[in-house]
C-alpha positions in Angstrom: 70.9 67.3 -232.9 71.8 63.5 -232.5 72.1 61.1 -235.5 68.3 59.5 -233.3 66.7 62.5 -233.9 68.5 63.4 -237.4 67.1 61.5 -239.9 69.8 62.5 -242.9 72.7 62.0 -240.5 71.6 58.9 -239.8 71.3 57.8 -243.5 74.8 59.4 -243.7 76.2 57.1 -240.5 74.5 54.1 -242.3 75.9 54.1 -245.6 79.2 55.0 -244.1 79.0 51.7 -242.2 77.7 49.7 -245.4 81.1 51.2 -247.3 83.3 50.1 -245.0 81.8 46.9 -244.1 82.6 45.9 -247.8 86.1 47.5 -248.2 86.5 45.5 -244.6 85.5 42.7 -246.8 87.9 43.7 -249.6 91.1 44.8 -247.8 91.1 42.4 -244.7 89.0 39.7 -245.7 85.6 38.3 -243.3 87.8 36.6 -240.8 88.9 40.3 -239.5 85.7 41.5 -240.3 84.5 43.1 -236.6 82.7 45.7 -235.3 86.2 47.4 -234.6 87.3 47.0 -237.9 84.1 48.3 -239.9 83.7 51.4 -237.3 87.6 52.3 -238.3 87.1 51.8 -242.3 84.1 54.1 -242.0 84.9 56.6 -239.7 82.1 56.1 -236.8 82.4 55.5 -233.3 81.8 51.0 -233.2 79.0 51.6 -231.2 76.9 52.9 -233.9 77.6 49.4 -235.8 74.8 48.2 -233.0 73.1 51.3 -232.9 71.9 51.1 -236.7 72.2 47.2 -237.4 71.9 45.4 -234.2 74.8 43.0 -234.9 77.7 42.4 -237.3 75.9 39.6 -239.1 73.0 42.0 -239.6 75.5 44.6 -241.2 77.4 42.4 -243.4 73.9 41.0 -244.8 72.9 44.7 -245.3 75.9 45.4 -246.7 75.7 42.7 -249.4 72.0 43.8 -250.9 73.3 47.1 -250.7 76.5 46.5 -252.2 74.5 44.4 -255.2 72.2 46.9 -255.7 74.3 49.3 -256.4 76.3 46.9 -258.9 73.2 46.0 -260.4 72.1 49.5 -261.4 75.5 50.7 -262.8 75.1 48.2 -265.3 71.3 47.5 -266.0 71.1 50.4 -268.8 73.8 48.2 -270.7 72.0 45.1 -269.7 69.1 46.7 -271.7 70.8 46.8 -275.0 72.2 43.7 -274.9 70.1 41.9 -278.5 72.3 38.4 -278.9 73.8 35.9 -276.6 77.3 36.9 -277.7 76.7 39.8 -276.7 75.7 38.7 -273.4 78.4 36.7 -273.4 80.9 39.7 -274.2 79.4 41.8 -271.6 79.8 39.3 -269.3 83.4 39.1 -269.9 84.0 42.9 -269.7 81.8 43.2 -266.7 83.9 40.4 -264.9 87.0 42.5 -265.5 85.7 45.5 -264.1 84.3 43.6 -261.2 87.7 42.3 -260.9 89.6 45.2 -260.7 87.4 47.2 -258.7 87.6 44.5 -255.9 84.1 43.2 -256.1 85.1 40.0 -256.7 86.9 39.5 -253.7 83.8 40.6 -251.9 82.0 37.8 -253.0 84.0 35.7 -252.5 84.4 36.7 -248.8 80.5 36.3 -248.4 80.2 33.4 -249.9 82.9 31.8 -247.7 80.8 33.5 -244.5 77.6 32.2 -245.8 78.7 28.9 -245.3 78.5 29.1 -241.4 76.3 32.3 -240.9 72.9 31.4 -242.1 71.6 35.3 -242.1 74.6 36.2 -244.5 73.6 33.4 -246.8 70.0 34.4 -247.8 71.7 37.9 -248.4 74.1 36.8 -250.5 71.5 34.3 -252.1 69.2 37.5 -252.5 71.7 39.4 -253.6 72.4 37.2 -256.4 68.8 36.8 -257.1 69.2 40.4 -258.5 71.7 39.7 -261.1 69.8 36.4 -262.3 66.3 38.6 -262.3 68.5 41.2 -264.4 69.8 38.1 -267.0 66.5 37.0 -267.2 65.2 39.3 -268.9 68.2 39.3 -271.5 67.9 35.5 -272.1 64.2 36.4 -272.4 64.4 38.6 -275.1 66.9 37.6 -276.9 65.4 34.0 -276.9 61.6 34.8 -278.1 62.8 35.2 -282.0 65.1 32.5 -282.0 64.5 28.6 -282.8 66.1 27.4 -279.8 63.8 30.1 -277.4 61.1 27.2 -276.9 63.0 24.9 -276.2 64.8 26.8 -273.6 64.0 27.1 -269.9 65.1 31.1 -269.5 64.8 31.2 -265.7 66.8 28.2 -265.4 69.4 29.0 -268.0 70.0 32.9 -266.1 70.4 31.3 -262.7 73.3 28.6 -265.2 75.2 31.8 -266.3 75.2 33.8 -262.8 76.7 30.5 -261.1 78.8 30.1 -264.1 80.3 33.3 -264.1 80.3 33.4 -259.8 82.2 30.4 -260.2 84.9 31.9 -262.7 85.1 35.0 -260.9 86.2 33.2 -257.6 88.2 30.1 -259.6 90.2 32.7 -261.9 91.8 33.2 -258.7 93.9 29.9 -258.6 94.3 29.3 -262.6 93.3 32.7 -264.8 94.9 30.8 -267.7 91.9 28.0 -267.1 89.4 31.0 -266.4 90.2 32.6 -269.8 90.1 29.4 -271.5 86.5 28.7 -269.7 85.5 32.4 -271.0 87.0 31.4 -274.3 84.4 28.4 -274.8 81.5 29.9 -273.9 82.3 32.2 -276.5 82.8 29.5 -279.3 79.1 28.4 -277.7 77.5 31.7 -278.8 79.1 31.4 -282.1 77.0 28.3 -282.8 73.4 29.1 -281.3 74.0 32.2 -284.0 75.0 30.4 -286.5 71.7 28.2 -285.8 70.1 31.3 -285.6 71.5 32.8 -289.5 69.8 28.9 -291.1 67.0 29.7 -293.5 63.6 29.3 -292.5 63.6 25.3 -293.7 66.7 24.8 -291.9 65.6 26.4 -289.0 61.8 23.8 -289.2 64.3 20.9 -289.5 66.1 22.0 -286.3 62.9 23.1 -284.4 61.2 19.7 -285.2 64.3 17.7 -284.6 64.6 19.4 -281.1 60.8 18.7 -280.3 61.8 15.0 -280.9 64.4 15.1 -278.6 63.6 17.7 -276.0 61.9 16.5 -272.6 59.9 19.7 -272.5 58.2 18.7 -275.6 57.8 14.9 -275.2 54.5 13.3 -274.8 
């Protein structure tokens, strides 16, 4: 039976593609990223790149929500137990070593360097990290509702702030992991304070509510 008339096979002949489209990413980078080179990495004939995806663009953009996806899930039950913005903070860290190591970061940064020019692979990579800003959300959500600061704190807006911060130090650690880890290093010494804010007394913590209302645009009349 053909992979057209085998459903299963043809699941198996496109997730075989989506794997090597992003170790073609990893190993030899978007520039060398073909229809030839993504058939070899996955073991298929290059005609089935067409067959199952119409076009290279097509794949790669496939390849990146299916790529995030999986990412996403391996580390959402940890993402559930996160309680503190240290924490957060400290998973983040950990997470961005792993991503390292396992050469996820150099994926990115290949699609991000395509979705400057190829308009399809942009919204895929911008929907693919739509999924890891949904999945911080709810952290800073949480975390934020029995703190002083929550109100005063725009949650959506702060998530999409720590993906781009950590995208950024993903792809800049690159050129200067010294300034990375010093970045990493800071953010830390932020956390640090917002608990300490957090530890004040229940006076304390009115005095820093009301003078935040004073001074916050969210709250001014």
């Amino acid at each position: 039976m053909s992979a057209a008339k085998d459903p299963a096979k043809g699941r198996e002949t496109r997730e075989k593609l989506l794997d090597g489209a992003l170790r073609t990413l990893t190993e030899q980078g978007i520039a060398k990223t073909s229809a030839r080179t993504i058939a070899a990495a996955a073991g298929v004939n290059q005609a089935l790149v067409f067959y199952h995806f119409g076009s290279v663009d097509e794949l790669l953009a496939a390849a990146c929500r299916y790529g995030t996806e999986q990412r996403v899930a391996l580390y959402r039950e940890r993402l559930a137990g996160i309680g503190s913005l240290s924490e957060l903070l400290a998973f983040g860290r950990e997470m961005h070593e792993e991503e390292r190591d396992a050469g996820h970061v150099a994926v990115l940064g290949q699609l991000l360097a395509g979705a400057q020019t190829q308009p399809r692979l942009a919204a895929a990579t911008a929907a693919g990290l739509a999924l890891w800003v949904e999945e911080i959300e709810k952290v800073l959500v949480r975390i934020l509702a029995g703190s002083p600061l929550g109100e005063f704190t725009d949650a959506v807006g702060l998530a999409r702030a720590v993906a781009a911060s950590f995208v950024g130090l993903e792809l800049y650690e690159g050129v200067d992991r010294a300034g990375t880890e010093r970045a990493l290093a800071s953010l830390e010494q932020l956390s640090l304070l917002v608990s300490a804010v957090e530890d004040l007394g229940p006076l304390a913590q009115r005095a820093v509510r009301h003078r935040l209302r004073r001074s916050s645009p969210r709250t001014a009349r």
